[in-house]
N, C-alpha and C positions, 0 to 999 in steps of 0.2 A: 301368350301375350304378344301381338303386334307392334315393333318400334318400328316408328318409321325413321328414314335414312339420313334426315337430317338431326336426328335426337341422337342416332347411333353415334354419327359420328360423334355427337357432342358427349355422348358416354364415354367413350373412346379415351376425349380427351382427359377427363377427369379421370381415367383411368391411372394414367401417367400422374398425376397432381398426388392421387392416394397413395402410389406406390404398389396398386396390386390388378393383376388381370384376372377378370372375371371371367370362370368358363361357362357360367351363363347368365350372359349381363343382364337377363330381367330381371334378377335378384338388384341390381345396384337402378337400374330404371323404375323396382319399387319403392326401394329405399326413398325414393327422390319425387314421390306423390304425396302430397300433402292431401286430406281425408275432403277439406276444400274444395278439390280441383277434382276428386275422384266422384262427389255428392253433384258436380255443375255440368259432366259430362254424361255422354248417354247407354255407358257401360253397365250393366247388370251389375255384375258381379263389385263394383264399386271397390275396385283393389285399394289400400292404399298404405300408408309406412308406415301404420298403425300397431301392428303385430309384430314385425320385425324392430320396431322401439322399444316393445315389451322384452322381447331375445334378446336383443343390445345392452339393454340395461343389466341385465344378469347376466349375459358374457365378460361386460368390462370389469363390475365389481370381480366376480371371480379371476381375470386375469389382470386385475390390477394388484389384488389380493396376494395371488402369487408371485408377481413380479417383485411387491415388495419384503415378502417374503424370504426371495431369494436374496435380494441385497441388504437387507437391514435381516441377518437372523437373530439378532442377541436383542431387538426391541422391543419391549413391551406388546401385548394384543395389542392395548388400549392407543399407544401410539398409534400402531401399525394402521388401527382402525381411523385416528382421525385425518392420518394423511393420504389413507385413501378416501376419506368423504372431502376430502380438502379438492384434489385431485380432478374425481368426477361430480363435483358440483355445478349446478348448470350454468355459471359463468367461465368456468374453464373448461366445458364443454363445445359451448359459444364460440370460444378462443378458437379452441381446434378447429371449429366447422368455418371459422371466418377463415382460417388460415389453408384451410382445403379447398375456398371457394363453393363451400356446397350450395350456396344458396345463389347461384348462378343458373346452376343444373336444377333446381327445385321448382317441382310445379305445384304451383297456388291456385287456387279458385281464382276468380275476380274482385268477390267478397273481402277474402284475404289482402288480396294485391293491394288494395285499396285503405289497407289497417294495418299496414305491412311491421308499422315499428310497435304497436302494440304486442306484447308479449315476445319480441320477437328473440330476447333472450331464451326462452323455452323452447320459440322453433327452434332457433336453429341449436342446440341442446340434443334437443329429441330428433333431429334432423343428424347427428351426428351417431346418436346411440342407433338409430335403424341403419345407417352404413354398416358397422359394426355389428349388426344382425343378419345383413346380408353378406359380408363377407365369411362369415361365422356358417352357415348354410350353402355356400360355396364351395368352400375347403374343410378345413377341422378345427379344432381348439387350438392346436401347436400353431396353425396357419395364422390363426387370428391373434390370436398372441403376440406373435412378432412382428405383426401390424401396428398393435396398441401397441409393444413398446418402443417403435419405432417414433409414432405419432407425441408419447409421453416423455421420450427421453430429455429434451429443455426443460421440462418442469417438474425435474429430479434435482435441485440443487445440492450443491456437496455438504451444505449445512445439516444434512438430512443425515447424522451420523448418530450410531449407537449410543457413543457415551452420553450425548447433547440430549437424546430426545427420550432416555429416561429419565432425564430430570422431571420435577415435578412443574418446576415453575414455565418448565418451556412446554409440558403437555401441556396445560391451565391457560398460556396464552396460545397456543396452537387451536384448542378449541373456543377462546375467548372471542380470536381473527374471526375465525369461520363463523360461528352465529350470531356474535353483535357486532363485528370490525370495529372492535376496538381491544385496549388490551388490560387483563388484570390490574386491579389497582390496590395496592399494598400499604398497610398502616402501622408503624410499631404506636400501639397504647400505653403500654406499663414495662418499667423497669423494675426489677426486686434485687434485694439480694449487695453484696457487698460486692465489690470492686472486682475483684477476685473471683467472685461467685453471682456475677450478675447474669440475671433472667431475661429474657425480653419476650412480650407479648406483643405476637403482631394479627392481623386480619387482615382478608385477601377479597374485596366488591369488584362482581363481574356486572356491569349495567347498573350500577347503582345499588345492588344489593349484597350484603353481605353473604357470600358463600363457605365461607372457610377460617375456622381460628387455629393457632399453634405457638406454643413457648420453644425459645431453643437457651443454647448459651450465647448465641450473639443474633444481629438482625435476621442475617441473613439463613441462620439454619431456623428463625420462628418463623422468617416466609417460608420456606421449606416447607416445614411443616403444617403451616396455614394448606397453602396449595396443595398438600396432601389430603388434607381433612377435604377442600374442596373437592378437587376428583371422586373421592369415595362419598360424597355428596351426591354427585352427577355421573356415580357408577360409570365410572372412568377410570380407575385406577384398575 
């Protein structure tokens, strides 16, 4: 694959921005074709970041996977799993790829140029997962690795602790955030029982809908429990 000497250098420079040299930059020159730009030109072979988005995508989960692995070992799968879907969701994807500048270095069709902010949350997303595939085909796992957690470590916050996040009520809004951004909403209904031996019934609406019921001996262990009921609802737990 031919780069010519004014794109090198501009690889070059991105080079420095990601943190990593490429020992053979058409890997990051691919990364950086949108399928656009590669349909408008007069290449055969029609290269474009398409494949290496596909690689990206299953390099990051798996070493995001690990990563949180190693620092949260006493948490739940189910945690473990939503703060990695939290993670590499394609707005904190985006994040990254604005904060790398990759879409300076990114060739678009004309088509595209021109519809630039339509989905562009995605591009640049999937603009981010194909660096990540090319750096991944470059080096090794270990290499790539210590890229992503280089790239991840700001949005590891310290809140992100064992005791915290086997709670039920903080999985329940953890996954509440991520697919409706908004957050569990908790009801005590019924009280029973004498002063002494009082009951409480509460329920837990994620979107308007009731997900989860649970009795405790005070409010706060019936949301508990509500929130329990909900995750094994949503095979989360």
């Amino acid at each position: 694959m031919e780069i010519g000497e004014e794109r090198l250098n501009a690889l070059k420079e991105l080079e420095g921005i990601i943190g990593y040299r490429f020992s053979q930059i058409e890997w990051l020159h691919q990364a950086l074709i949108h399928k656009s730009y590669a349909y408008e030109t007069n290449s055969l072979k029609k290269i474009n970041n398409e494949v290496l988005e596909f690689l990206g995508d299953a390099v990051l989960n798996l070493a995001i996977g690990h990563l949180l692995f190693q620092r949260f070992p006493e948490v739940q799968e189910g945690t473990l799993s939503l703060i990695r879907s939290y993670l590499v969701k394609k707005s904190s994807l985006a994040s990254l790829s604005q904060g790398l500048q990759l879409e300076r270095y990114l060739l678009l069709g004309k088509s595209r140029r021109k519809d630039r902010e339509k989905g562009r949350t995605s591009l640049l997303a999937n603009t981010y997962e194909a660096l990540i595939g090319a750096i991944f085909l470059d080096s090794n796992f270990d290499q790539v690795s210590m890229i992503i957690r280089q790239h991840f470590e700001p949005y590891l916050p310290a809140e992100f602790i064992p005791e915290r996040m086997n709670n039920p009520k903080t999985l329940l809004q953890i996954y509440s955030q991520q697919i409706y951004r908004e957050s569990p909403q908790y009801q005590v209904y019924h009280e029973s029982g004498m002063n002494h031996e009082r009951r409480f019934k509460a329920s837990v609406s994620i979107n308007g809908e009731v997900r989860g019921w649970g009795w405790g001996r005070n409010k706060k262990e019936a949301e508990e429990e509500a929130a329990k009921e909900a995750l094994r609802n949503l095979n989360m737990e």
